[in-house]
Structure formats: C-alpha cells, structure tokens
C-alpha positions in Angstrom: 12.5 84.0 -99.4 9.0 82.9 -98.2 6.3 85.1 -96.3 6.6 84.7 -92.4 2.9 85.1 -91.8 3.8 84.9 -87.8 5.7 87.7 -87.6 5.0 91.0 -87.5 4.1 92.9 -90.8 4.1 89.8 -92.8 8.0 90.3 -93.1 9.6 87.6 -95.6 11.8 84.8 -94.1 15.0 83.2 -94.8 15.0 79.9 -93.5 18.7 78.8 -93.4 18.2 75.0 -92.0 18.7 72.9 -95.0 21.4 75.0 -96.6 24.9 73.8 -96.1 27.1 75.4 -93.2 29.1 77.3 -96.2 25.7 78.6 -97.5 24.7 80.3 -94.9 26.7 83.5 -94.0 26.0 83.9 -97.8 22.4 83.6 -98.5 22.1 86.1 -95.1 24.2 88.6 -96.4 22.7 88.3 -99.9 19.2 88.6 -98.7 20.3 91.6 -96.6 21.8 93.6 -99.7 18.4 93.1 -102.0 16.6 95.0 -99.2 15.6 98.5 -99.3 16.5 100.9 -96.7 13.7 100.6 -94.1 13.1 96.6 -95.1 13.3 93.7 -92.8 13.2 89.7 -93.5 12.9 86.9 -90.3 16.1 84.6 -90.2 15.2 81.2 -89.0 18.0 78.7 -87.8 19.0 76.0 -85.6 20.7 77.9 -83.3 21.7 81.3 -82.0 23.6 83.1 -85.2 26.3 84.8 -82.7 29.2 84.5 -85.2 27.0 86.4 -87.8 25.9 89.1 -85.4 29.6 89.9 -85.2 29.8 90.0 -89.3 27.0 92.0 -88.9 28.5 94.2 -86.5 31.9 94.7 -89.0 30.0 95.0 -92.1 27.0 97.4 -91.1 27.8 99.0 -87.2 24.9 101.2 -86.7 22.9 100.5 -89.7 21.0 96.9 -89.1 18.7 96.0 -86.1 18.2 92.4 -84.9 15.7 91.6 -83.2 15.1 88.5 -81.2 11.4 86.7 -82.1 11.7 83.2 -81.4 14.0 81.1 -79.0 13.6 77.6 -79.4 15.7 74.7 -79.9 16.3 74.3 -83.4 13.6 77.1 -83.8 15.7 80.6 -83.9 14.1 83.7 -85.7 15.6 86.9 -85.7 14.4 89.8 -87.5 17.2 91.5 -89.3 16.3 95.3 -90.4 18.1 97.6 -92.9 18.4 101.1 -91.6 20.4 102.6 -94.5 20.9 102.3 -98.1 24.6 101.6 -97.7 26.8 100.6 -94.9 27.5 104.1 -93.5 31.2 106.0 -93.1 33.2 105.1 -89.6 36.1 104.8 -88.4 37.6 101.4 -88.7 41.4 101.6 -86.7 42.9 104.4 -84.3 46.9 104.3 -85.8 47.9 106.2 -82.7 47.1 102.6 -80.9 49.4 100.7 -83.8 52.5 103.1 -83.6 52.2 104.3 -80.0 54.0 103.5 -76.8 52.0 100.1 -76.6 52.7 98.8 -79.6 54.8 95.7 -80.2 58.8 96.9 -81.2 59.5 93.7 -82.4 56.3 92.6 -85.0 56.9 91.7 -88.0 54.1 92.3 -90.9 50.6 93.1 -91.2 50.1 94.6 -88.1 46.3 95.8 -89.0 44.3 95.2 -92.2 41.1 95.9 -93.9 38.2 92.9 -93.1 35.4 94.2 -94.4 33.6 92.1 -97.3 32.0 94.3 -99.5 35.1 96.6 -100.8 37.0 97.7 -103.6 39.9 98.1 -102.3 42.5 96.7 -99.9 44.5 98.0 -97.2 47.4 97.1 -94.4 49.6 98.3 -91.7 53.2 96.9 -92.5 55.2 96.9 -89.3 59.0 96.2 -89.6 61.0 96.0 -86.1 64.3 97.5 -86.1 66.7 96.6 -88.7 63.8 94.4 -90.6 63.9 94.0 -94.3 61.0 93.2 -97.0 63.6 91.2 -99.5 63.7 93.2 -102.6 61.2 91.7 -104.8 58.9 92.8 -108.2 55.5 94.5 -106.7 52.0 93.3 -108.1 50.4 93.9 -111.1 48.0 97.1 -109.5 49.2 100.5 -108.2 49.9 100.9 -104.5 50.1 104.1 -102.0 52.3 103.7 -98.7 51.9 106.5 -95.7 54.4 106.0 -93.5 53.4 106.5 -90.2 56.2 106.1 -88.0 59.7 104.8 -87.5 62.7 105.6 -90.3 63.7 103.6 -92.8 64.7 103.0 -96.3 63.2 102.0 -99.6 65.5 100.3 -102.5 64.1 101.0 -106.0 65.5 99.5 -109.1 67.7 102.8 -109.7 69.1 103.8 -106.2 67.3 104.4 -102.7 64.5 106.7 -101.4 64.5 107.6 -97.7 61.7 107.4 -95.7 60.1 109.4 -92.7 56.5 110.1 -91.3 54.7 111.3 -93.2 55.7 110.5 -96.1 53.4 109.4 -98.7 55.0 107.1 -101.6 53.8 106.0 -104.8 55.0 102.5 -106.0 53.9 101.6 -109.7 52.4 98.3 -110.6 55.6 95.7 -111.3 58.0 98.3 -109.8 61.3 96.6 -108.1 61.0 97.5 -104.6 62.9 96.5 -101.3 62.2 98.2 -97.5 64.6 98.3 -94.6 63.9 99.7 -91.4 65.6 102.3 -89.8 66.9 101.7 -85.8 63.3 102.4 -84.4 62.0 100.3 -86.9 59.0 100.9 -89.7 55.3 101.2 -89.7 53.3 102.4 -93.1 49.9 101.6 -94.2 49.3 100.2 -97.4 46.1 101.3 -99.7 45.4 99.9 -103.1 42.8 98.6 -105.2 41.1 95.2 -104.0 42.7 92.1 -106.3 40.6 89.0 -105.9 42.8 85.7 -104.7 45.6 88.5 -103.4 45.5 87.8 -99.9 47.4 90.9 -97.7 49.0 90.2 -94.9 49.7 86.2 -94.8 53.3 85.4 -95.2 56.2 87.6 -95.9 54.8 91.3 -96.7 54.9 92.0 -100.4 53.7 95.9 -100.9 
C-alpha cells in the first residue's frame, strides 16, 4: 500500500482500480488483517464498495469503522479502521427462530450455516421434515458433533440404531456409516466440526 498524503494522518491507501474484480475483496481483507488494532488504511475505488461493507459487517460487526472521504465518480475513498486485534465474540443465529413456530415443517437441509471467512471450523443446521431420510452413507474423513435441537428421529449406525431427542448431543467418528430418519414432527440438529477446505456444507443432499 502507498501513503495517502490527502488524508488525514498520512494513513496508507489501497487503491483497488487496476486489480481484477476477483482481486479485490481479497487484497481489502488482506490489508485489513496486517493492521494493528487502532490502524487505518484509505480504500480507493470506482465505485461505492456496498457489497464489501456487508462482508465487513459479517466478518468484524462492531470492530471496524468506515468512514466516507471522498465521493466521486470513479474517485471513492473510504477510510477503513481496525478497532480490535481480532474479530470480537457474538452471536451469530437465534435457534429458537430455526425450530420455533415459524419455521418451515417441510425444509429439507441446511437450514442455517456458518459464513464467516476466517474460521477453523464448520457448522450447519440440518433440517429434515417429517418422515425425511439422509440415505445411509460413509461420513467424511474428520470427526463431527450433532446437537439435536428439536423434532424426534432416528440414527442408523453400521451395528443397529440410536434414537434421538433434544438435546441430545452425538458423536459420529470420521468414516462412521451413518443414516438419519426423522421422526413424525420431523428433525432439526446442528452440525459442528472442524473446517475441511473444498467440503462445501449444505449444497446438495446433507452428508453429516
């Protein structure tokens, strides 16, 4: 990054023009995580960055400022602050909302799961509707913890079947057999295990 010698404090700027469109979101976030708590840079680009505010706004709610300096065609800067060290502890879903009155009987798979970028791990909310099966099928090659959170159902393991109720919390080994059937109220669980890169959670069938 260069010096910004028109802003305030001599901050250092990003200017994101000439990068390619896939570049971008990148390079900002980059920049962002070599600052120090209590560092700024100047974003320049063509245009306001609303679609990154809103990254912004998953990835680090309460701990970034932005700040509007210039607003010109093709002439955008925005000062984007670091208030904290680390994106700071919140609370990312309500389940009450996912399992309550208003939620959908009928879905079918991830009904929530974990966006945020920068993680180690990965997480889901599995919703079955009445009756609804996950075919039985050879789980992946990492540990996964299920909390079932509403609805009755059962789980099929290589060896006979485990029952399942609220609040239960189940351990499935990596490469364990497993198939789920929902009860007649149907299923919900959340799903929490370590962060695989190219596993994507949530598209297609449900596999946890």
């Amino acid at each position: 990054m260069n010096t910004d010698e028109t802003a305030p404090h001599s901050a250092q700027r990003l200017d994101v023009r000439p990068m390619r469109k896939p570049d971008k979101h990148p390079a900002i976030f980059a920049a962002y995580a070599a600052l120090p708590a209590g560092g700024s840079f100047v974003l320049i680009n063509d245009h306001d960055p609303k679609h990154l505010r809103d990254e912004f706004e998953m990835e680090h709610p309460g701990s970034y400022g932005w700040e509007y300096l210039n607003q010109e065609p093709r002439d955008w800067r925005i000062r984007i602050s670091k208030a904290s060290s680390a994106p700071l502890p919140r609370v990312l879903v309500n389940t009450n909302d996912l399992t309550g009155a208003a939620a959908t009987p009928d879905m079918t798979g991830a009904a929530w799961k974990l966006q945020v970028r920068e993680r180690d791990l990965d997480s889901n909310i599995i919703a079955l509707p009445p009756q609804g099966r996950i075919d039985a099928h050879t789980g992946p090659d990492l540990d996964v913890l299920i909390y079932v959170l509403v609805g009755q159902g059962r789980l099929t393991t290589e060896l006979g079947d485990v029952e399942l109720s609220p609040g239960d919390l189940v351990f499935l080994p990596r490469r364990s057999r497993r198939e789920f059937t929902a009860g007649g109220d149907g299923l919900r669980y959340l799903t929490v295990h370590q962060r695989k890169q190219g596993l994507v959670i949530g598209s297609g069938p449900p596999r946890s």
